[in-house]
C-alpha positions as CSV (number, residue, x, y, z in Angstrom):
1,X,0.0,0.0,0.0
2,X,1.8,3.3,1.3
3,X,5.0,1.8,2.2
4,X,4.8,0.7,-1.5
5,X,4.6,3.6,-3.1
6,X,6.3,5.6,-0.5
7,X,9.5,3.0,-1.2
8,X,9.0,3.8,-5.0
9,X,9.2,7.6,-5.1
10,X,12.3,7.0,-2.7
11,X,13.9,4.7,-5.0
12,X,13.3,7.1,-8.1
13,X,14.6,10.1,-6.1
14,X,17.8,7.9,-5.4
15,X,17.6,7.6,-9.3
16,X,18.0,11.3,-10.0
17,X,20.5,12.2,-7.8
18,X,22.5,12.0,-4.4
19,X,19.6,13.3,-1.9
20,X,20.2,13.4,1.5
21,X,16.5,13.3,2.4
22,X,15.8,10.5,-0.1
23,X,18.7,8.0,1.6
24,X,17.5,8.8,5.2
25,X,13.9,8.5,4.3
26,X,14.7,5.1,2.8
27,X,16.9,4.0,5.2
28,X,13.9,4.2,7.6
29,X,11.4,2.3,5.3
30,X,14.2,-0.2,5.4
31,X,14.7,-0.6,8.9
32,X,11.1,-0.6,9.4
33,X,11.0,-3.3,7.1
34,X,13.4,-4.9,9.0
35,X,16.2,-4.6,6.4
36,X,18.9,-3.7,8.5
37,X,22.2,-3.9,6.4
38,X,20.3,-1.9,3.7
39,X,19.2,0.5,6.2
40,X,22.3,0.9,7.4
41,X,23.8,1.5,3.5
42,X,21.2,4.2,3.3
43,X,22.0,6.2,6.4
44,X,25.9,6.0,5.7
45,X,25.0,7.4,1.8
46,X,22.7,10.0,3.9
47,X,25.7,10.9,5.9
48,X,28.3,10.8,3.1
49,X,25.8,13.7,1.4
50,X,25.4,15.5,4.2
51,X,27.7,14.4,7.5
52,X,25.6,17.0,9.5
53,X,22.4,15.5,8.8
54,X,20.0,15.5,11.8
55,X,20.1,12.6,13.7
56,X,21.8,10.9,11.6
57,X,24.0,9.0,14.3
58,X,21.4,8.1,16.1
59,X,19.9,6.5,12.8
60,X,23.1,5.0,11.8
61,X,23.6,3.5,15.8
62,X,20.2,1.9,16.0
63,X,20.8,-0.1,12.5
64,X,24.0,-1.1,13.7
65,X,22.8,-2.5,17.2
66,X,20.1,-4.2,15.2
67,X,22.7,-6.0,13.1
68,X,24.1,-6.9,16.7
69,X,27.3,-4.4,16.0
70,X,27.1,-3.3,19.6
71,X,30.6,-1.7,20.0
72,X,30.3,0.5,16.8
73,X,26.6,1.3,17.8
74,X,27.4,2.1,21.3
75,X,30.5,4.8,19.9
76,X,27.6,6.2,17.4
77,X,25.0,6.5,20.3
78,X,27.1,7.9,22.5
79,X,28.1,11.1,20.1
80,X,24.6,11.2,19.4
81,X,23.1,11.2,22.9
82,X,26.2,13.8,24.0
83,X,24.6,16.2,21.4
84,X,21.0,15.1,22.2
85,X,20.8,14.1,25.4
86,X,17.6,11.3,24.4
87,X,16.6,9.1,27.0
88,X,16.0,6.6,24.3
89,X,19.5,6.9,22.7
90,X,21.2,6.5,26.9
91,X,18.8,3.3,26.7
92,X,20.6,1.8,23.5
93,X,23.6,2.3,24.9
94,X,22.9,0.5,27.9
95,X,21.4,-2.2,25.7
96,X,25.0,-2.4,24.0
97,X,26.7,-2.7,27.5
98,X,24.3,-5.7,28.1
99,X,25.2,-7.3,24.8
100,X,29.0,-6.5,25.1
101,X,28.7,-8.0,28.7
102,X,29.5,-4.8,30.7
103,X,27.2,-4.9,33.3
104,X,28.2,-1.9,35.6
105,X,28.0,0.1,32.5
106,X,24.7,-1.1,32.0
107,X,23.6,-1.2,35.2
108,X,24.6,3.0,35.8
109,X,23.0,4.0,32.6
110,X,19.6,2.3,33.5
111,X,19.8,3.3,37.3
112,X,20.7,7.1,35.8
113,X,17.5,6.7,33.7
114,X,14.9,5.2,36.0
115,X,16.7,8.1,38.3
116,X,15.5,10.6,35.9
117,X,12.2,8.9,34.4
118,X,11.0,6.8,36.9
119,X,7.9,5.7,34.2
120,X,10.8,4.1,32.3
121,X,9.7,0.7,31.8
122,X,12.4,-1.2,29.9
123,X,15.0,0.7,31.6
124,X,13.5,-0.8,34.7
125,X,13.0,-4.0,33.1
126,X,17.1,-3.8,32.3
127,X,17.8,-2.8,35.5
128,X,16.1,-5.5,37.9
129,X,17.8,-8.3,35.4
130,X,21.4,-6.7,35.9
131,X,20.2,-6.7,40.2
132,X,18.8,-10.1,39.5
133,X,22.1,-11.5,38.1
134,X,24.1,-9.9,40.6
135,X,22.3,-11.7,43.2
136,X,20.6,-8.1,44.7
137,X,17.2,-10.2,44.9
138,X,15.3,-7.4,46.9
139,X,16.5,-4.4,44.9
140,X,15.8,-6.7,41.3
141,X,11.9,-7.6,43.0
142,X,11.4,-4.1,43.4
143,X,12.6,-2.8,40.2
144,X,10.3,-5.7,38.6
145,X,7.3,-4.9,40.3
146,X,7.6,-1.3,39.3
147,X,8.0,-2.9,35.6
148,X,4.7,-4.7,35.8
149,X,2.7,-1.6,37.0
150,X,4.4,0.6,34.4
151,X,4.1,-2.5,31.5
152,X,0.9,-4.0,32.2
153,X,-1.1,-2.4,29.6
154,X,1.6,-2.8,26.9
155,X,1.4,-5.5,24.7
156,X,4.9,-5.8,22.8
157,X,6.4,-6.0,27.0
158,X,4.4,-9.7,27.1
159,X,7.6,-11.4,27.3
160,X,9.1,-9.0,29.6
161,X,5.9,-9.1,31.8
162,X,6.2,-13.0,31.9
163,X,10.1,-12.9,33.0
164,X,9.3,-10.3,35.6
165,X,6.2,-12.2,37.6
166,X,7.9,-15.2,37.3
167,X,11.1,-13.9,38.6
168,X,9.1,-12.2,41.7
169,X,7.4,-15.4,42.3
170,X,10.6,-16.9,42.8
171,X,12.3,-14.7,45.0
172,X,9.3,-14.4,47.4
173,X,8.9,-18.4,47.3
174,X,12.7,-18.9,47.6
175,X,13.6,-17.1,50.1
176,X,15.9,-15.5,48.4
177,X,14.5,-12.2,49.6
178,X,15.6,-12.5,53.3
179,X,19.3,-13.8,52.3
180,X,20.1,-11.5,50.1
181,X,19.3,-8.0,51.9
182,X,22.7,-9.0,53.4
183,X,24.8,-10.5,50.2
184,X,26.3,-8.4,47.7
185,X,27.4,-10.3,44.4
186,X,30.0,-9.1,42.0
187,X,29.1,-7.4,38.5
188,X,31.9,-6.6,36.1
């Protein structure tokens, strides 16, 4: 339908000439359709035309974390979210840190956003996993259980949701709760 012809007048644009707007527009058809390394193709010929385009690193980050190039995605978001100072950029980066298995990193990027937007859901979500792995049971429980109020009425967070009543279950049936108010586990 739209995409369609949307995707058409791109390509023809493309056709005529080098236009910034036409390889950033298309670049976000692509990643919308999920067609990451051509996204990503589109966004650097975007950036080639004009290397000041607007947001144009945060573009060119989020198709390289989707293609799982979390080191070169985290250097790209981080310029970006210097400039920008987007909550959703920080959260990308702390998604890299995850993925590159730095989880102090992680863990003070999400605490620095729940910190400064509580209503934060996946940041919360991140956050109670990272306390969860570090054996900080009663922080992680809390952190969940502000997840489910914050997530309930979202459906693309039904995996998320799952993970986090299970996990509360677990440390309230455990015990788990009671031992580790006292024991502090290591994170890298």
């Amino acid at each position: 339908g739209d995409l369609d012809a949307s995707t058409l007048l791109l390509k023809r644009a493309i056709a005529l000439g080098s236009d910034a707007d036409a390889h950033f527009l298309m670049g976000k058809v692509l990643a919308r359709q999920k067609k990451n390394n051509d996204a990503l193709d589109q966004f650097v010929q975007a950036s080639k035309i004009e290397p000041k385009y607007p947001r144009i690193g945060q573009h060119l980050g989020m198709a390289l974390y989707r293609l799982k190039r979390y080191e070169e995605a985290a250097k790209l978001l981080s310029r970006e979210f210097e400039q920008t100072r987007d909550i959703g950029i920080y959260y990308f980066i702390g998604r890299s840190m995850v993925e590159l298995r730095k989880p102090n990193r992680a863990a003070v990027i999400f605490q620095t956003i729940v910190s400064n937007q509580p209503t934060h859901a996946m940041a919360r979500f991140g956050l109670a996993r990272l306390l969860d792995a570090d054996g900080q049971a009663a922080k992680a429980r809390g952190h969940y259980k502000a997840f489910l109020k914050l997530a309930r009425k979202v459906d693309e967070l039904a995996d998320q949701v799952r993970h986090a009543q299970s996990r509360v279950q677990e440390i309230e049936e455990s015990g788990e709760l009671g031992a580790a108010k006292g024991k502090r586990g290591k994170r890298r």
